[in-house]
ZAMARGU-4260 file (C-alpha; in steps of 0.2 Angstrom, whole numbers, plus 5000, padded with zeros to 4 digits):
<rodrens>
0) 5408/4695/4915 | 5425/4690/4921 | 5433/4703/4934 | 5452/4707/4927 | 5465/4703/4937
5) 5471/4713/4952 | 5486/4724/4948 | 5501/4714/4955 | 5509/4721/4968 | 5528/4726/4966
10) 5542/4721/4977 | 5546/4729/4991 | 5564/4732/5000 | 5571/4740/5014 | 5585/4748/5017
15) 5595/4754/5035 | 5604/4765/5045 | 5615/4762/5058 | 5628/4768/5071 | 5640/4754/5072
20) 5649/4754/5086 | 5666/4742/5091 | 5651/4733/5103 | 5646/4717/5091 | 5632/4712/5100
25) 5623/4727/5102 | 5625/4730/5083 | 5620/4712/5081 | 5603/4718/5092 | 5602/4734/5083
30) 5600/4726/5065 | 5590/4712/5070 | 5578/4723/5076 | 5578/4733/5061 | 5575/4718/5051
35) 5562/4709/5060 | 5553/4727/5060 | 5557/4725/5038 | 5549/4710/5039 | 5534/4714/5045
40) 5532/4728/5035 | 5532/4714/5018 | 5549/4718/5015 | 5557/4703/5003 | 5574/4711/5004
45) 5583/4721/5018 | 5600/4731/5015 | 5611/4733/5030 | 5626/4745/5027 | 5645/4745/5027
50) 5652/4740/5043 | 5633/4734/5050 | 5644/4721/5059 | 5655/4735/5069 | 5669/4749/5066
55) 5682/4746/5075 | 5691/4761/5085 | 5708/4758/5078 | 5716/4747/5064 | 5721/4733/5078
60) 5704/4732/5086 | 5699/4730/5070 | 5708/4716/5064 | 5705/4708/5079 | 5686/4707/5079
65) 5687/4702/5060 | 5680/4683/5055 | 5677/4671/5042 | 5662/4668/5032 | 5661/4652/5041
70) 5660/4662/5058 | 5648/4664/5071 | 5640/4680/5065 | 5636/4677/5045 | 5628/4661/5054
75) 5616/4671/5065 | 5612/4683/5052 | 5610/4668/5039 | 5598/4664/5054 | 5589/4678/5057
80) 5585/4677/5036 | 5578/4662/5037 | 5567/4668/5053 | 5561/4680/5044 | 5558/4674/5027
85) 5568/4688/5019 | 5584/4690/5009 | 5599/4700/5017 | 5611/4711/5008 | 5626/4712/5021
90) 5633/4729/5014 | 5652/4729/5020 | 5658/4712/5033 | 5676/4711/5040 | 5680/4696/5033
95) 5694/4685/5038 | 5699/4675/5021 | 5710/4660/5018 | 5724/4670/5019 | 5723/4678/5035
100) 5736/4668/5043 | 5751/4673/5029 | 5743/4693/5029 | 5734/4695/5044 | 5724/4708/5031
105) 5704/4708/5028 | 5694/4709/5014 | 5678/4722/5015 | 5664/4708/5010 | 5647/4710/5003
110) 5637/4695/5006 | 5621/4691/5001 | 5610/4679/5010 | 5595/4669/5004 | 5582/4662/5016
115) 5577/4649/5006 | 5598/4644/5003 | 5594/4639/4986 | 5582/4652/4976 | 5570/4667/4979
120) 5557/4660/4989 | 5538/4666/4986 | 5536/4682/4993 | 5524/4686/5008 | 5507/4692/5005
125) 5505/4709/5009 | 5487/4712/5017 | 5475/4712/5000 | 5489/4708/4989 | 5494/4691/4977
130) 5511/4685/4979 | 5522/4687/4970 | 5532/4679/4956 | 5550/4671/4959 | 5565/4678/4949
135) 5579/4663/4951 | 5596/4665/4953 | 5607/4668/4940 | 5623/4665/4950 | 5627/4655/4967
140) 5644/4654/4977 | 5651/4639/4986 | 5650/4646/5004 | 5641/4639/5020 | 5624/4642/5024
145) 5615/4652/5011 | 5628/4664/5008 | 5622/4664/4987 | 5636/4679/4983 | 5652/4686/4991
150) 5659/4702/4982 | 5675/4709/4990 | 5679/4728/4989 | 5690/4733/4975 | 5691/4749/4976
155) 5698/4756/4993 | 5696/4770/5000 | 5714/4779/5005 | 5710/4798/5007 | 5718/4813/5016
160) 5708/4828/5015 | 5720/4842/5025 | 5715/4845/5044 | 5698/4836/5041 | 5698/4818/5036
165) 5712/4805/5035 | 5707/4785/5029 | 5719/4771/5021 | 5709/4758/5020 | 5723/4747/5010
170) 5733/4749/5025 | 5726/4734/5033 | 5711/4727/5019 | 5715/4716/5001 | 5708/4723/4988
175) 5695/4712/4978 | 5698/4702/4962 | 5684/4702/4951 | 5667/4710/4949 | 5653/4699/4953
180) 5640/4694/4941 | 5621/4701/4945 | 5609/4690/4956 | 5591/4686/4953 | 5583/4690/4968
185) 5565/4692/4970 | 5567/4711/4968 | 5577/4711/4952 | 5594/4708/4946 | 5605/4715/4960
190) 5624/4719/4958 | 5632/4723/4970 | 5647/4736/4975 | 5653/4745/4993 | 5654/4762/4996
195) 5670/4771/4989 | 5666/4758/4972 | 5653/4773/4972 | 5667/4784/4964 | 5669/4773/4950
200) 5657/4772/4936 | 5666/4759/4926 | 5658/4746/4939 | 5641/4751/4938 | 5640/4751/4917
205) 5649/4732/4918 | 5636/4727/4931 | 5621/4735/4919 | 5631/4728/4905 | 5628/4710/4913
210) 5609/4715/4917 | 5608/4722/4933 | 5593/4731/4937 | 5597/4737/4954 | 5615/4741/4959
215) 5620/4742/4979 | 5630/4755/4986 | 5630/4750/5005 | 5641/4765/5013 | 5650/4772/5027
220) 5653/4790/5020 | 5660/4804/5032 | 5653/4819/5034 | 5665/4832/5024 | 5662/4819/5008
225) 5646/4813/5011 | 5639/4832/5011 | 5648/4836/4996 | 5647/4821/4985 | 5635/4807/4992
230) 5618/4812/4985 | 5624/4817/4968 | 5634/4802/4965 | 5620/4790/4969 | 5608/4798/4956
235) 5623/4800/4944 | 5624/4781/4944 | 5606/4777/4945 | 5603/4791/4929 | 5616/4783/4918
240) 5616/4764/4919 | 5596/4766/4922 | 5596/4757/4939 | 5589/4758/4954 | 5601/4763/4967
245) 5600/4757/4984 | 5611/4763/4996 | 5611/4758/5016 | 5621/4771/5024 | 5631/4772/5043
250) 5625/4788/5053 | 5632/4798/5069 | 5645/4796/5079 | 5652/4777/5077 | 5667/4781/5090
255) 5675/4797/5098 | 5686/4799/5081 | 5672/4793/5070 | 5656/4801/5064 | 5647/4795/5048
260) 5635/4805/5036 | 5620/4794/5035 | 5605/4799/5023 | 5602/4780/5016 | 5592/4783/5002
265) 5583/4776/4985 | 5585/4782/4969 | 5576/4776/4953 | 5580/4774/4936 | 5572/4792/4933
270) 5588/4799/4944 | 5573/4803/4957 | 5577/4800/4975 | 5561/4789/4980 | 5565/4783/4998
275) 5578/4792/5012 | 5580/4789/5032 | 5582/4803/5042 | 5592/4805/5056 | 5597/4790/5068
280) 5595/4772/5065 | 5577/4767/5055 | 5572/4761/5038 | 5567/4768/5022 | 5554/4758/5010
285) 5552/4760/4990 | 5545/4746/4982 | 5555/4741/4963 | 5545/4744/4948 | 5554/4735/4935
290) 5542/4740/4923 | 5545/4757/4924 | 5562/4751/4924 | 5561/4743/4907 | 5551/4759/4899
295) 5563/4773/4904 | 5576/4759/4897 | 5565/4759/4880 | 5562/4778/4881 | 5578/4782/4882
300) 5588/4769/4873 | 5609/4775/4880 | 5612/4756/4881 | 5611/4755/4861 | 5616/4772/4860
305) 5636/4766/4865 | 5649/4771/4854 | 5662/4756/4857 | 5670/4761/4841 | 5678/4775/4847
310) 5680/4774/4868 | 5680/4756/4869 | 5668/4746/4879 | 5665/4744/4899 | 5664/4729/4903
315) 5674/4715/4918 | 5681/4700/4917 | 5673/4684/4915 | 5655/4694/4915 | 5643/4690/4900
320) 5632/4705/4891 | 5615/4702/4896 | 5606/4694/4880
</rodrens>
């Protein structure tokens, strides 16, 4: 009698938690580490969080250690995916654009990197596992290297909360222009979205709208905010677009003025948080069942359920309904 197949095994992703500091190099060294240490775990995609590439100390240190995505440093990390045979979610990149020399202002850049630089490649075997299958990509960007999507920050964060906390992000950053469409990754659909876009369900609806199945919250939260608001907020989002929500998180003290909460987590579709770091840099694991994905989504129907009739639909520009 035939044997029945093996129970395929389901992707797996990583997810970190740093303490930039305004010292590029050593947070280069810190995240390399971290994914090479992914890798070898059978890790297909790693998530680095906001500012993984430094926090500056002041606005003009800042700006002056910002580069393009042509620069030296999306090149080693495009490197370092291709090393390791693993796609890299680069949660929050000061990014000098094409118009830095008429602003000298920087956009807070997501990118996504593919080691293959053109489509999912097969997954590494993890020991007594099959491979496997590829999802392809469902949207690519003209960028160098294997940059396959750029999403800018559209939301920034300009808050003054009274004798403990003090940001303006818009003071030197450009606000993004558009929302971008879900990638298929070989962990699912991912869309993608930095840290105070949290905040804001409206993008996290349009991204389900257009088929995510995994939506990215890469983050620096402070600690008054991040205690009050950060865990809630992620289940919130993962609860009602029926998601998983992956979120790479800053921790500890970044600079003498700076210290972030930490607590980089994973949430499924359930609102359950599957996967968190504890304190100091590391990596959590959960692995992406998108079938269970797809029955909570048939359990409980809320896409259908919508009532655009009467509050209008959530959706962006120039992004289709998933069929």
């Amino acid at each position: 009698r035939a044997m029945a197949d093996p129970p395929r095994l389901k992707p797996l992703v990583a997810v970190g938690q740093v303490t930039s500091t305004p010292d590029k190099e050593l947070n280069f060294a810190v995240c390399a580490r971290l994914v090479r240490e992914a890798a070898r775990r059978g890790a297909c995609l790693v998530f680095l969080p906001e500012g993984f590439d430094y926090i500056g100390s002041n606005t003009a240190q800042t700006l002056s250690l910002a580069e393009g995505l042509d620069g030296d440093l999306v090149g080693r990390y495009a490197e370092l995916a291709k090393e390791c045979g693993v796609w890299l979610s680069l949660g929050g990149f000061h990014e000098r654009g094409q118009d830095w020399p008429t602003t000298q202002r920087i956009y807070n850049c997501h990118v996504l990197l593919d080691p293959a630089g053109e489509r999912p490649p097969a997954l590494p075997r993890r020991p007594g596992g099959p491979r496997l299958p590829q999802t392809f990509l469902s949207r690519t960007v003209s960028s160098p290297g294997n940059i396959v999507a750029a999403y800018r920050k559209t939301h920034l964060c300009d808050v003054e909360l009274e004798g403990r906390v003090t940001m303006k992000e818009s003071s030197f950053t450009n606000p993004g222009t558009e929302i971008v469409a879900p990638i298929g990754t070989p962990a699912g659909k991912l869309g993608l979205s930095i840290c105070y876009d949290l905040r804001f369900p409206e993008i996290s609806l349009a991204l389900r709208r257009a088929g995510a199945e995994i939506l990215t919250y890469p983050s620096a939260f402070t600690v008054p905010t991040g205690s009050a608001h950060w865990e809630v907020l992620l289940r919130a989002r993962a609860i009602e677009s029926q998601c998983y929500v992956v979120a790479a998180a800053q921790t500890g003290k970044n600079h003498e003025r700076r210290t972030s909460y930490g607590h980089a987590l994973v949430v499924d579709p359930w609102g359950a948080v599957v996967a968190q770091c504890h304190e100091g840099t590391g990596l959590c694991y959960a692995e992406i069942d998108l079938d269970y994905l797809h029955r909570i989504r048939q359990e409980i129907p809320v896409h259908g359920h919508r009532r655009p009739d009467l509050y209008g639909t959530v959706a962006a520009t120039g992004l289709a309904p998933a069929p």
